[in-house]
C-alpha positions in Angstrom: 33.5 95.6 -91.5 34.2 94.3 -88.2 31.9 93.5 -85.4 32.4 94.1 -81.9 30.2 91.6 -79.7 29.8 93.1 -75.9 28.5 91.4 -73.4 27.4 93.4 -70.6 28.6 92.2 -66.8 25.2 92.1 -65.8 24.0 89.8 -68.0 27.1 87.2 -67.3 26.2 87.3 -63.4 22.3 87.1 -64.6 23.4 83.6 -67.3 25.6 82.2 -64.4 22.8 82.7 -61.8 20.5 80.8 -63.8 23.2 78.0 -64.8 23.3 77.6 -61.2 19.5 77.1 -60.7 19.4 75.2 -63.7 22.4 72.5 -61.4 20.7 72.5 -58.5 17.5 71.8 -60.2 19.0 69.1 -62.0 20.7 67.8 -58.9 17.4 67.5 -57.3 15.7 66.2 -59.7 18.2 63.2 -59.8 17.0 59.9 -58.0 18.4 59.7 -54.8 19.0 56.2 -52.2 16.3 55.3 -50.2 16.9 54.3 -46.9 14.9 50.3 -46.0 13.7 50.6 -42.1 13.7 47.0 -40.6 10.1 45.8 -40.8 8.8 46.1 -36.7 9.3 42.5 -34.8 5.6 40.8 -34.2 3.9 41.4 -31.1 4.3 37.9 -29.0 1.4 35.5 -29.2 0.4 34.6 -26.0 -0.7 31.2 -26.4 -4.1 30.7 -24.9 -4.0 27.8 -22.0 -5.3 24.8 -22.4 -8.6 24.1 -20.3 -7.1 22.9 -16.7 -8.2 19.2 -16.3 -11.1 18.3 -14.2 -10.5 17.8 -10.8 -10.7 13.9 -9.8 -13.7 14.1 -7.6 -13.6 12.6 -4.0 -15.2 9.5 -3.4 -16.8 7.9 -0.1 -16.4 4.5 -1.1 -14.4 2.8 -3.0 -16.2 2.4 -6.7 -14.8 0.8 -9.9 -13.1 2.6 -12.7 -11.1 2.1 -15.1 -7.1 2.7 -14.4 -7.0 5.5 -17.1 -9.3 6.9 -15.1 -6.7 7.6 -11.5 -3.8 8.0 -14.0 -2.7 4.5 -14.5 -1.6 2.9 -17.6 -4.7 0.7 -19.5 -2.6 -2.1 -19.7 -2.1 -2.9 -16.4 -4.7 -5.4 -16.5 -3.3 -7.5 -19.1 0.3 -7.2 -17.3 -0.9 -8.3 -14.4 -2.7 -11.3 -16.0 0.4 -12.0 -17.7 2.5 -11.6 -14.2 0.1 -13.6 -12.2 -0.6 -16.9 -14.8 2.9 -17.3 -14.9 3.5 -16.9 -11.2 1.2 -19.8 -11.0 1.8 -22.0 -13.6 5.5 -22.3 -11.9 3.7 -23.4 -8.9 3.0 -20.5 -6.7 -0.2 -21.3 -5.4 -3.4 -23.3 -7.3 -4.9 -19.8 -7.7 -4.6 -15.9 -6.4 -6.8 -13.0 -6.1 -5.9 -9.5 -6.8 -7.2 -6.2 -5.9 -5.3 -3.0 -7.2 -6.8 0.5 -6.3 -5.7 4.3 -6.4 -7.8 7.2 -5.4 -10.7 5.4 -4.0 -10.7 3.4 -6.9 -11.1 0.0 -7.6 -9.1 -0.2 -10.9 -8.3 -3.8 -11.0 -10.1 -7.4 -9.0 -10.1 -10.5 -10.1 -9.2 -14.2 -9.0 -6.8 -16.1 -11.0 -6.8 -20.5 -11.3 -8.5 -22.5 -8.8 -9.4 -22.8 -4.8 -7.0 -25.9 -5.2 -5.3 -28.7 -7.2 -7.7 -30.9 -7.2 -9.3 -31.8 -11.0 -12.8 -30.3 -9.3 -11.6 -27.5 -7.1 -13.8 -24.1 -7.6 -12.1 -21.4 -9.5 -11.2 -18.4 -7.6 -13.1 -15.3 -7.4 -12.8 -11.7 -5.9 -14.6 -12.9 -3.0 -12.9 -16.6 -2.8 -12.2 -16.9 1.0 -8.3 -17.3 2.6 -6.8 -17.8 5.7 -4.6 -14.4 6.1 -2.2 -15.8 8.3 0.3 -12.9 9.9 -2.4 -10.5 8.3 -4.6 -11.1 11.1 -1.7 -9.1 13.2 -2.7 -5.8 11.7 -6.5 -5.9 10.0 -7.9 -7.3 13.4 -5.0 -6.8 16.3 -3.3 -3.5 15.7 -6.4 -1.7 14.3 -8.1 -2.9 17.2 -5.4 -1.7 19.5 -5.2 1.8 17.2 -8.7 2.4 18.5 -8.7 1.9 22.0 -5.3 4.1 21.8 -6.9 6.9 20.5 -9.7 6.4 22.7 -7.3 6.9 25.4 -7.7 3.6 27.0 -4.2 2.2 25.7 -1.1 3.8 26.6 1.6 2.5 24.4 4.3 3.5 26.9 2.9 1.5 29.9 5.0 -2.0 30.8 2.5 -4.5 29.7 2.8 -6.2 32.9 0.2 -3.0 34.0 -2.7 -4.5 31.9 -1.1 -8.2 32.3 0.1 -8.8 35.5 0.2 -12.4 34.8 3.3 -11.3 32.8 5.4 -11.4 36.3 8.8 -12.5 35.0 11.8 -10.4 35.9 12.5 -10.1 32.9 9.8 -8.8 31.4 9.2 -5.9 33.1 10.6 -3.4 31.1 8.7 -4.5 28.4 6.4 -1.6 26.9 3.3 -1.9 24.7 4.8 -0.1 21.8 7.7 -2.5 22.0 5.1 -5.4 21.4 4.2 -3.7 18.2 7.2 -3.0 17.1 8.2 -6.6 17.8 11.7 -5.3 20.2 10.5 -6.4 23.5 13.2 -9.4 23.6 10.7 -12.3 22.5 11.2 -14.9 20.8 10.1 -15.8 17.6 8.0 -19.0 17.8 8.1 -22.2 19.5 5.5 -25.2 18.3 3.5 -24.7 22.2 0.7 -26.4 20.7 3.4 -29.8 20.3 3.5 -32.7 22.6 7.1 -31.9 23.0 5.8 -28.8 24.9 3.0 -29.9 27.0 0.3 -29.8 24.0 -0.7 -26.3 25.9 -4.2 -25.2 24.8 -6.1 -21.7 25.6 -5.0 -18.0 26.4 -4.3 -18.4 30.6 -1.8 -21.6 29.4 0.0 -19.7 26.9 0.5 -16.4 28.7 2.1 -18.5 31.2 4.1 -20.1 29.2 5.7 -17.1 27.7 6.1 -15.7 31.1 8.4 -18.7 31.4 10.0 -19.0 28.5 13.6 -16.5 28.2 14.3 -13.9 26.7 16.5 -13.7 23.3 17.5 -10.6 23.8 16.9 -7.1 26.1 14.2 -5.4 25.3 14.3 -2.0 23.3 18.1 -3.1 21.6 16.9 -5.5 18.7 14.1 -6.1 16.3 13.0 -10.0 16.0 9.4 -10.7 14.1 7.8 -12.6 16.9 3.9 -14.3 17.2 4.4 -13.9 21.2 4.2 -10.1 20.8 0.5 -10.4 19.1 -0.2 -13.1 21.4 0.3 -10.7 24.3 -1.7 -7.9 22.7 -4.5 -9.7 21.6 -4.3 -10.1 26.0 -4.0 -6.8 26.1 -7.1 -6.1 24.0 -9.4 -8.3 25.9 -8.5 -7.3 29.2 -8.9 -3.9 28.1 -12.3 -4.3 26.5 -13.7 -7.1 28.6 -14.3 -9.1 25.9 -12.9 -11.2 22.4 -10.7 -10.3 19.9 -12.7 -11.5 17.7 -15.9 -9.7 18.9 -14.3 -6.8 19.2 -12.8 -6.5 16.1 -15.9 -7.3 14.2 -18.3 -5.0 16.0 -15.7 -2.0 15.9 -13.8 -2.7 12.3 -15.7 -5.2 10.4 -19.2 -4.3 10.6 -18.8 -0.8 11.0 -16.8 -1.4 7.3 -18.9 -3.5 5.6 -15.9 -6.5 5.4 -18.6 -9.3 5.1 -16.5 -11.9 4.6 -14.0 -11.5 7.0 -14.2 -13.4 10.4 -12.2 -15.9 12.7 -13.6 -19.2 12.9 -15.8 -19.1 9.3 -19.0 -21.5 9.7 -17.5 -24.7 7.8 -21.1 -26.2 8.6 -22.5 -23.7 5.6 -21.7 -25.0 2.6 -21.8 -22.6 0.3 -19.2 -20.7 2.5 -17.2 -23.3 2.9 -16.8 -24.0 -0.6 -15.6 -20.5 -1.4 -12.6 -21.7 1.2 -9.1 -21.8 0.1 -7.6 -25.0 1.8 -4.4 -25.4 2.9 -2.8 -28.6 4.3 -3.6 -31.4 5.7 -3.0 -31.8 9.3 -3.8 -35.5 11.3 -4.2 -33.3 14.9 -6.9 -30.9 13.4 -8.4 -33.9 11.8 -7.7 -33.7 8.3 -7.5 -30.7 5.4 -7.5 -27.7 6.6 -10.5 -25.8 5.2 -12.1 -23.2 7.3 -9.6 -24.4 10.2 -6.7 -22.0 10.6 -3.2 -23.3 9.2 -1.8 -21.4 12.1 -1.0 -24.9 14.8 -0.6 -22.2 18.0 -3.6 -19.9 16.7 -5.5 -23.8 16.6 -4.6 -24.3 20.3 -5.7 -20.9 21.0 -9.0 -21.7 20.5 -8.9 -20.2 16.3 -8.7 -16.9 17.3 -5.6 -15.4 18.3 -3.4 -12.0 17.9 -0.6 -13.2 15.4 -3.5 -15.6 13.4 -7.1 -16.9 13.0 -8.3 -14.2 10.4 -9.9 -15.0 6.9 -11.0 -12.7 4.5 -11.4 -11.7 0.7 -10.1 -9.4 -1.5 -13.0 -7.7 -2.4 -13.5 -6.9 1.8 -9.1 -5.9 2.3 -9.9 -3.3 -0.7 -12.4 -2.2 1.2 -9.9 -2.3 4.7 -6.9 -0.8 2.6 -9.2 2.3 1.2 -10.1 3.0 4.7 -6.1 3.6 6.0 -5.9 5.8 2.5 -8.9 7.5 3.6 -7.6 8.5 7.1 -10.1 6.3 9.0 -13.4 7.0 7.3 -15.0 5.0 5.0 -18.3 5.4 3.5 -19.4 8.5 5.9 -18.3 5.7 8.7 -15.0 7.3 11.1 -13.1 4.7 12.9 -9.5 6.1 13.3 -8.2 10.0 12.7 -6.1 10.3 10.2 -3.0 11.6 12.5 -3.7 8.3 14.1 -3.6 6.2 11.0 -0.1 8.7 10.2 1.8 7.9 13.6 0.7 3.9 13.4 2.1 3.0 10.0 5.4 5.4 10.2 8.4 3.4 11.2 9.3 4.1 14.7 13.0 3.8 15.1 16.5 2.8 13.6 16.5 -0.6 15.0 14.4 -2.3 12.3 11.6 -1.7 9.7 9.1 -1.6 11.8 5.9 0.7 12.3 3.4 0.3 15.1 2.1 -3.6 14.2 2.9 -2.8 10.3 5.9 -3.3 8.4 7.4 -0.5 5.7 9.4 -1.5 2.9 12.8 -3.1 2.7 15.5 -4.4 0.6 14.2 -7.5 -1.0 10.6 -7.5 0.8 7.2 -8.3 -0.7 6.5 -4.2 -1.6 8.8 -4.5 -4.7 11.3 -2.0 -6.1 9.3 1.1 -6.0 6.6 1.7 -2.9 7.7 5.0 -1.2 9.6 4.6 2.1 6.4 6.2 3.6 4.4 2.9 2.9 3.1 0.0 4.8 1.8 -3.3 4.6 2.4 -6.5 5.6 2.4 -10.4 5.1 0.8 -13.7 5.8 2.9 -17.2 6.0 0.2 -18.6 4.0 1.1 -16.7 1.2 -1.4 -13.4 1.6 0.3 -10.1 1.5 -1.2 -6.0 1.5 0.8 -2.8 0.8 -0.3 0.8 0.7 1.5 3.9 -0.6 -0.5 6.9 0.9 2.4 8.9 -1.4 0.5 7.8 -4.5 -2.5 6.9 -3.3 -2.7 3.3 -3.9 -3.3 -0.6 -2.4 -2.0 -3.9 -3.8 -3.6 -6.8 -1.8 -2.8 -10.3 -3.2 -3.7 -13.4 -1.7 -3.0 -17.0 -2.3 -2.9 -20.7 -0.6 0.8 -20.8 -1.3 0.7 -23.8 1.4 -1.4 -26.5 0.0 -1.5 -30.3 -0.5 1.5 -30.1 -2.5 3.7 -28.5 0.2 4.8 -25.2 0.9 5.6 -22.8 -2.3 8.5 -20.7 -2.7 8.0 -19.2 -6.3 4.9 -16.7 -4.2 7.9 -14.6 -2.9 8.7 -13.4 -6.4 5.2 -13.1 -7.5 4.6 -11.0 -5.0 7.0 -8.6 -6.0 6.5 -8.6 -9.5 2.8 -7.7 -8.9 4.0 -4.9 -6.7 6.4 -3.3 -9.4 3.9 -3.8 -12.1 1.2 -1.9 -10.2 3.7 0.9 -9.4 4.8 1.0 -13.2 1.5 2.0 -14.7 1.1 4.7 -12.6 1.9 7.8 -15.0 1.3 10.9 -13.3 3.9 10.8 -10.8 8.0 9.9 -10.8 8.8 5.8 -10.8 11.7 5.8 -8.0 13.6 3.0 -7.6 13.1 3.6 -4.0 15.1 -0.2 -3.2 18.7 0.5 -4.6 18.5 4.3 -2.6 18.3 2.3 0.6 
């Protein structure tokens, strides 16, 4: 018997439909690739700031601190130790004292070896006592003349013969006051007028004669030539002006008014204790003997000790003081003396001719302000072997003083010390650039 199978077309399309199902339900059953998104980038941290620092506060005096303290390396102590013992020990001077400052601080003062060579000489101290020399041309005799300048009673462009008219000379008739302070009115530099060979001249009528008489070196206004004459005639200028002493002037009007106790022209040599806090200098048969108290300057001597160019003695502890006021702008402890736009046009060199400010000097190749104080500084130098410079770009004073003229002679080795004292003081200061401000020039 044979069977017949039959398989209806309905039920094939019905099997295939679910074969169908059966695939697509396998197919999506199946594991499929997952697509990785990238993980999202970190918001930026914004770091938090650091607290500003404090802001240095202002000081009306100058107070002691610690160099750290104005931004100044810790060590500059110790350098300057190490500078300045072996400045002396190759025969500089018998001693020095030092102040350093920045900010209306006093970050560094102290005095180094002894008064003199002598086996009992005093040892120096901050407010040991020297003859400044050329110094005396701008603490006493150009800050004097700054005054009565801004006071109005000094014109600078006025031929000096109008407050001198002792000063008669042909020649010198063109010869300004600014040109006195920038030493270009023709002058000479020095001549030994106090020396027999030249009339042994004594007192301020015989010397303004003289230099009447003497010649000119060269026409005024057309050179630069570092002359005493020039401070001789101002320190004229200033007493006819004011009606009475350089001397008394300057200490009623700067000195006091500052607080400079120690600084004077003529210093009592009858007080002992002062006059042991004296650096000497030489000895000298004319002035009767070693010079202590006596200015080393022969023509400031036969001036009567107090002159323009030199007479001045001081410490310093009081030139700190004297330099802080110039950084200031003319105040010092609540005390105005000068503006500061005063101050500014005084201590800015004046022209192309030479270095030269009004009365100050700015720095130059090779000069006593080192490598690195700013062409905007000033300062100056004393033949004895005292010399002050001030950066109002950084804010700070080097004075250094010594008896580089002595009973052994006249040193040469101070030069050097004086400008390695300078570049170390400029080196520790941290917070600003160290410009090599000599080799630009």
């Amino acid at each position: 018997m044979v069977f017949h199978l039959h398989i209806s077309p309905r039920s094939i399309a019905a099997r295939a439909a679910c074969a169908l199902a059966l695939t697509a339900l396998a197919t999506g059953c199946a594991r499929q690739p997952v697509a990785v998104l990238p993980e999202p980038a970190p918001a930026p941290v914004t770091p938090t700031p650091a607290p500003p620092l404090p802001r240095l506060p202002t000081v009306t005096a100058l107070v002691s601190a610690p160099p750290a303290s104005v931004g100044m390396d810790s060590t500059l102590p110790a350098r300057l130790d190490s500078i300045i013992a072996i400045g002396l020990a190759e025969g500089a001077a018998p001693g020095a004292a030092v102040a350093v400052g920045r900010y209306g601080r006093l970050v560094y003062i102290k005095g180094y070896g002894t008064l003199d060579y002598a086996p009992d000489a005093p040892p120096v101290t901050p407010t040991s006592i020297y003859d400044l020399a050329s110094l005396t041309k701008v603490v006493a005799t150009t800050t004097s003349a700054m005054i009565l300048e801004e006071s109005g009673k000094l014109d600078l462009d006025k031929p000096v013969a109008f407050y001198l008219p002792e000063l008669s000379a042909p020649d010198k008739a063109s010869i300004t006051v600014r040109m006195l302070l920038t030493h270009s009115g023709g002058l000479e530099a020095y001549a030994p007028l106090y020396s027999v060979a030249n009339g042994s001249l004594r007192g301020r009528a015989a010397y303004l004669a003289a230099i009447n008489s003497r010649p000119l070196q060269y026409a005024p206004g057309t050179q630069t030539i570092y002359s005493d004459w020039d401070m001789v005639l101002m320190q004229a200028v200033i007493e006819r002006i004011t009606g009475t002493s350089l001397d008394q002037y300057a200490d009623g009007h700067i000195f006091h008014q500052l607080g400079m106790i120690d600084t004077r022209f003529r210093p009592d040599t009858n007080d002992r204790a002062l006059r042991a806090r004296i650096a000497p200098t030489t000895d000298d048969s004319l002035r009767g003997g070693r010079l202590r108290g006596t200015v080393h300057d022969a023509n400031a001597w036969a001036l009567g000790g107090v002159s323009g160019h030199a007479g001045l003695f001081s410490t310093a502890r009081d030139l700190a003081i004297f330099a802080q006021f110039l950084l200031d702008g003319g105040t010092f402890d609540q005390v105005r003396i000068l503006a500061p736009q005063t101050i500014a046009r005084w201590t800015s060199r004046q022209n192309t001719v030479g270095s030269r400010a009004l009365g100050w000097d700015t720095p130059t190749p090779g000069s006593s302000a080192g490598q690195y104080f700013s062409p905007r500084s000033f300062g100056h130098t004393g033949y004895t072997g005292t010399s002050l410079w001030i950066d109002p770009e950084k804010g700070v004073f080097v004075v250094l003083l010594m008896n580089r003229v002595n009973l052994r002679g006249e040193a040469t080795r101070h030069a050097q010390l004086r400008r390695d004292v300078a570049d170390a003081v400029q080196r520790a200061v941290l917070d600003a650039p160290l410009v090599d401000w000599e080799s630009l020039k």
